[in-house]
DOTIVEX-895912 format. One line per 3 residues: number of its first residue (from 1); their letters; for each residue x, y negated, z negated of C-alpha. Coordinates in nm, 4 decimals, decimal comma. Each point is the difference from the previous one (the first is absolute). Example, Ala and Ser with C-alpha at 12.3 -4.5 7.8 and 13.67 -1.06 7.14 Angstrom:
REM DOTIVEX-895912
1> AS> 1,2300:0,4500:-0,7800 ~ 0,1370:-0,3440:0,0660
//
This chain:
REM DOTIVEX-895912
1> XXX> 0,0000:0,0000:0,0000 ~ 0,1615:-0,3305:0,1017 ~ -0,0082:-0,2616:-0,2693
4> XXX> -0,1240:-0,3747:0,0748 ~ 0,2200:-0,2492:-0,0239 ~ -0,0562:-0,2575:-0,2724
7> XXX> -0,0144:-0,3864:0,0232 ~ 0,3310:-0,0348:-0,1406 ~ 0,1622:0,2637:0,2252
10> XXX> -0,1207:-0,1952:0,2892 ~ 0,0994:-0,3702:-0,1248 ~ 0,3343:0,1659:-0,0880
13> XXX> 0,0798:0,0968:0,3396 ~ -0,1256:-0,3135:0,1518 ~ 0,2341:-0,1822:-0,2533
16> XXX> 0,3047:0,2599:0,1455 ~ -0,1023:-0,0944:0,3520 ~ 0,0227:-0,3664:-0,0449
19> XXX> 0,3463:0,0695:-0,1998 ~ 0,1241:0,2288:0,3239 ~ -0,0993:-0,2474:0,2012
22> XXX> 0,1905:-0,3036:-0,1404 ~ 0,3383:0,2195:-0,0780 ~ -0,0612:0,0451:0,3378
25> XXX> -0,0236:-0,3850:0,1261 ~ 0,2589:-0,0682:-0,2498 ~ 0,2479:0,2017:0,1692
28> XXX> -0,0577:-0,0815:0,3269 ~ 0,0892:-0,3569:-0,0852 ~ 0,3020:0,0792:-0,1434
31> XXX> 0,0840:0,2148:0,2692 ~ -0,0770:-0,2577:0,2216 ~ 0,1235:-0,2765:-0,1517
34> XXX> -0,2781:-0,1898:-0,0227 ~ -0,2369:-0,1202:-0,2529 ~ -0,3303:0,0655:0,2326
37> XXX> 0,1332:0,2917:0,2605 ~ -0,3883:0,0709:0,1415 ~ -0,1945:-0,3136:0,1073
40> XXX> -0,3082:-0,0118:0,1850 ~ -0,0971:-0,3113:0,2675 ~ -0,2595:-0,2126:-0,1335
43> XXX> -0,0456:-0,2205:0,3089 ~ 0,0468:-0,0288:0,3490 ~ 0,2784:-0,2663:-0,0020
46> XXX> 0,2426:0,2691:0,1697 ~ -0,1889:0,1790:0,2422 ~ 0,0355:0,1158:0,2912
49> XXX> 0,2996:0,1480:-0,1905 ~ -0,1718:0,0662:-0,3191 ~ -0,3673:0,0134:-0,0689
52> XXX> -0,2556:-0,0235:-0,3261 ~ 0,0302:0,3351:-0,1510 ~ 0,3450:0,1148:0,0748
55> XXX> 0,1649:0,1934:-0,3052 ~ 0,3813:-0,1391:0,0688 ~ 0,2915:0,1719:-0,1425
58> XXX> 0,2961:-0,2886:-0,1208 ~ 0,3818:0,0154:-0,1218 ~ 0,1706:-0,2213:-0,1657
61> XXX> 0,3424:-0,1021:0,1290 ~ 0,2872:-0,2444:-0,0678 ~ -0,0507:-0,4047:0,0413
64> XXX> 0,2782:0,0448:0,2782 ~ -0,2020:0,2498:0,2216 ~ -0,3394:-0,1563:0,0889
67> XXX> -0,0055:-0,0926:0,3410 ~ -0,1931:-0,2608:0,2253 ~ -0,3117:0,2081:0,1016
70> XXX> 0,0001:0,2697:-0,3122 ~ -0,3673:0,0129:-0,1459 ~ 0,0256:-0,0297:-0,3955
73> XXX> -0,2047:-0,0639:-0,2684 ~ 0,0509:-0,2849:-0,2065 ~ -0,1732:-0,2057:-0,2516
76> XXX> -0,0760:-0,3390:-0,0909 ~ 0,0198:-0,1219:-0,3117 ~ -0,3409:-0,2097:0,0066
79> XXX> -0,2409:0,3333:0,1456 ~ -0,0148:0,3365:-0,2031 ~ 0,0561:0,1987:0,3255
82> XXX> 0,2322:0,0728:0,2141 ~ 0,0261:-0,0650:0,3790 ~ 0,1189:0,2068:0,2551
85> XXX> 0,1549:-0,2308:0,2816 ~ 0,3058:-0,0131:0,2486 ~ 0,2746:-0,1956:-0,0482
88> XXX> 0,1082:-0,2162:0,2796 ~ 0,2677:-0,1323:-0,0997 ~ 0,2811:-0,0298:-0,2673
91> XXX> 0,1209:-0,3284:-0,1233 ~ 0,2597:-0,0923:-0,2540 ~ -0,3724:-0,1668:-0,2132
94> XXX> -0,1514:0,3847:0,0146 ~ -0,1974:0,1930:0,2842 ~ -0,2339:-0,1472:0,2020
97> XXX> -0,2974:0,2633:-0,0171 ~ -0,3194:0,0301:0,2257 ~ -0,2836:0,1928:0,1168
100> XXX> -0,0289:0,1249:0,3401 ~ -0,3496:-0,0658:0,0420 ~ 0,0770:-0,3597:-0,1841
103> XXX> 0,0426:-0,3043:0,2038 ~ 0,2510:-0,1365:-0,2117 ~ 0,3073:0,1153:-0,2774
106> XXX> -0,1216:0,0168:-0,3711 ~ 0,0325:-0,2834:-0,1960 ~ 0,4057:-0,0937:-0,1152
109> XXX> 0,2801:0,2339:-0,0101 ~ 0,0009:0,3639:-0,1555 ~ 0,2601:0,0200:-0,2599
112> XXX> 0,1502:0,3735:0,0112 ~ -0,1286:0,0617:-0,3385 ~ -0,3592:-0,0549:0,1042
115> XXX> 0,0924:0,3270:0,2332 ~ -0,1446:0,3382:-0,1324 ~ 0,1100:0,2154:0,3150
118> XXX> 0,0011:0,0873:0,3582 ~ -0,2911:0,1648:0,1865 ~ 0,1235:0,3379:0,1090
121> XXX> -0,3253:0,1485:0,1310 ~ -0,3423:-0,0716:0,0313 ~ -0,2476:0,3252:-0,0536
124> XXX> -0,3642:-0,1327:0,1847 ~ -0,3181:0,0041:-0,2308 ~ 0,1321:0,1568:-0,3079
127> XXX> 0,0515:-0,3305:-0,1750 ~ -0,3610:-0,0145:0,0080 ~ -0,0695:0,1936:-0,3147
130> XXX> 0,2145:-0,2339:-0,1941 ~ -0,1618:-0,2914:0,0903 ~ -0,3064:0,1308:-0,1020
133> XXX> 0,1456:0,0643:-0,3100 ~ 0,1592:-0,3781:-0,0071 ~ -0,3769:-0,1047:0,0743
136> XXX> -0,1651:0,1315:-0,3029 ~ 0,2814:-0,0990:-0,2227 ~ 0,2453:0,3171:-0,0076
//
């Protein structure tokens, strides 16, 4: 006779799933260097190259080795989020960053600091489920 499982069996594995899953995330950063190694698009400032929904996959490198036309994230200190953008240029002042789908650069020059990491990959639609997440407050 198989015995049912009781409400604090099941909250106890949920509890070890959410654990696995952040040991997980944690490591991946480290291995990756990077503070936020999976990031999912949010708008459609970079398409056609990258679209709303893409799950990207980043690394995080030395100041030295971004290049004019890397995608990286980055963040601003006055917004919460981060942006995903090119950089089209480097300047002795900091990168000058923009969307390709954005008429013009972002606003001032990116210090490297403000620079999380390099795009690597993009995997279509499976950044979806996290923005759902990021939509109802997860």
């Amino acid at each position: 006779m198989k015995k049912e499982k009781t409400w604090y069996r099941e909250v106890a594995e949920v509890a070890a799933a959410i654990v696995v899953a952040w040991l997980f995330y944690q490591s991946l950063a480290f291995a990756m260097n990077t503070p936020m190694p999976i990031v999912s698009v949010v708008s459609d400032s970079m398409e056609p190259n990258l679209h709303r929904g893409d799950l990207l996959v980043v690394t995080g490198m030395a100041t030295a080795d971004y290049k004019t036309g890397d995608i990286v994230i980055y963040q601003r200190p006055e917004v919460s989020y981060t942006i995903v953008h090119r950089i089209i240029e480097k300047t002795e002042e900091g990168f000058v960053i923009k969307g390709d789908n954005n008429a013009s650069p972002d606003p001032g020059f990116v210090k490297p600091s403000q620079i999380l990491g390099k795009v690597e990959f993009a995997i279509p639609l499976l950044g979806y489920p996290r923005l759902a997440l990021h939509a109802v407050g997860i």
